[in-house]
C-alpha positions as CSV (number, residue, x, y, z in Angstrom):
1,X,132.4,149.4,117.3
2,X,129.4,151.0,119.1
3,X,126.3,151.7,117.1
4,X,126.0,155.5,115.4
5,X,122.4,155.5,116.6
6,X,123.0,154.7,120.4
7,X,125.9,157.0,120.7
8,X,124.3,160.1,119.2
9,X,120.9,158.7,121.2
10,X,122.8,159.1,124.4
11,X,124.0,163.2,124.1
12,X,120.5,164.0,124.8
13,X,120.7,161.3,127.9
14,X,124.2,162.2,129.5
15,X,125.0,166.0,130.3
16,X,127.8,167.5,132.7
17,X,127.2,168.8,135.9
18,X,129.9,170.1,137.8
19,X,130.1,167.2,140.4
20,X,130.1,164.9,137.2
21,X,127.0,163.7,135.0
22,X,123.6,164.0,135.1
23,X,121.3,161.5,133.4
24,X,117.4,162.0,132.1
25,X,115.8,158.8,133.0
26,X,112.0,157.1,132.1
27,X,111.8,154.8,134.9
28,X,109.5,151.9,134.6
29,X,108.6,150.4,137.6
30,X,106.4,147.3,137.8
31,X,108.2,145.7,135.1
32,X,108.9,142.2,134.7
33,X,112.7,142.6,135.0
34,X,115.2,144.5,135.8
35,X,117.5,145.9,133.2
36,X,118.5,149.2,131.2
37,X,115.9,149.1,127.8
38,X,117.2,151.3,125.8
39,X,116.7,155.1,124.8
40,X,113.8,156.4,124.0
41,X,112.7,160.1,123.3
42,X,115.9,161.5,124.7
43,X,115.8,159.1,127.9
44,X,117.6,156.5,129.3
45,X,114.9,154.0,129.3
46,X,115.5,151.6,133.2
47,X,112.7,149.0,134.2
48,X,112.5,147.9,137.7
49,X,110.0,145.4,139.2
50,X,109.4,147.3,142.3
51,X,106.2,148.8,142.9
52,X,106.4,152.9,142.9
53,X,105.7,152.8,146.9
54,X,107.6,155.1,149.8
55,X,110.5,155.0,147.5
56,X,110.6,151.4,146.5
57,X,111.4,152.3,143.0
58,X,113.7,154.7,143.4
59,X,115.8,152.7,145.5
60,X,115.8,149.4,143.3
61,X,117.0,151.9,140.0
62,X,119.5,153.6,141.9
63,X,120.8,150.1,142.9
64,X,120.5,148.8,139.4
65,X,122.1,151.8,137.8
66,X,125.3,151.5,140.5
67,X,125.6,148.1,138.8
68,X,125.4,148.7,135.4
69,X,127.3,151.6,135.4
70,X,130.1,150.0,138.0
71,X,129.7,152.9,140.2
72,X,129.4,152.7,144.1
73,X,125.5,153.4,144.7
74,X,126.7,156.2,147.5
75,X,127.9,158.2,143.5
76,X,124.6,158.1,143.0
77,X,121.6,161.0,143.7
78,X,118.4,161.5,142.6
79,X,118.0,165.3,141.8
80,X,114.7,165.3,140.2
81,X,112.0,163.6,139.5
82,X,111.2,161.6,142.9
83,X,107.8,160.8,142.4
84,X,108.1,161.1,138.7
85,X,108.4,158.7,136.0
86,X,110.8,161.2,134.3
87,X,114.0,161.0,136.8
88,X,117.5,162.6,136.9
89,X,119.8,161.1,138.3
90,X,123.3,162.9,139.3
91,X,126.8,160.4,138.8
92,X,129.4,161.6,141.1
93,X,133.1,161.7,139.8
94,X,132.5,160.0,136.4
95,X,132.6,162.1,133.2
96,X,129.8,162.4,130.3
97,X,132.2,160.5,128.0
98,X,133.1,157.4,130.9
99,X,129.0,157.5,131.5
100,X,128.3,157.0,127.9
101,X,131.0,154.3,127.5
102,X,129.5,152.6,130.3
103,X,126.4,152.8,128.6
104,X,126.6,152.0,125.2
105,X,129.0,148.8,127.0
106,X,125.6,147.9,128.9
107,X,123.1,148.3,125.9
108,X,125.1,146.6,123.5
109,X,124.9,148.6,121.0
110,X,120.6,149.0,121.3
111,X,119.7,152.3,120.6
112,X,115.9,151.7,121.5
């Protein structure tokens, strides 16, 4: 059963857009691993290692978050946020409630 916390934590993370779902992102990059960590202050919380450099970053969490979420990275577009830490990131064809199964799959039940 998913975790109260993490699924009420996620309606301020997922919305619907008409082409699908939009996800509010903190990106991290320079981490020391790739992975989703969590939500924090109403955003999906993604770490990447790559250096934020002529896109670098962007590229690596878009390529992450097409794994994680099991989507093909072409569903994927940035829509704000490129040179940002605060990102959002349109999911083609996929609805709030698939996106937020997906999600609270992936984070195990973490809310933070």
């Amino acid at each position: 059963m998913a975790d109260p916390a993490l699924v009420a934590a996620l309606k301020d993370v997922v919305r619907a857009h008409p082409e699908g779902t939009v996800l509010e992102l903190q990106a991290q990059p320079r981490a020391r691993r790739n992975g989703l960590a969590g939500v924090h202050a109403g955003r999906l919380r993604i770490q990447v290692t790559q250096a934020p450099e002529k896109g670098k970053a962007n590229a690596a969490l878009l390529k992450l978050l097409a794994r994680e979420l099991a989507v093909r990275r072409s569903q994927l577009e940035l829509i704000g946020g490129e040179t940002s830490t605060q990102k959002r990131i349109l999911v083609r064809g996929l609805t709030v409630d698939a996106v937020s199964a997906r999600l609270v799959e992936r984070l195990g039940g973490r809310p933070g």
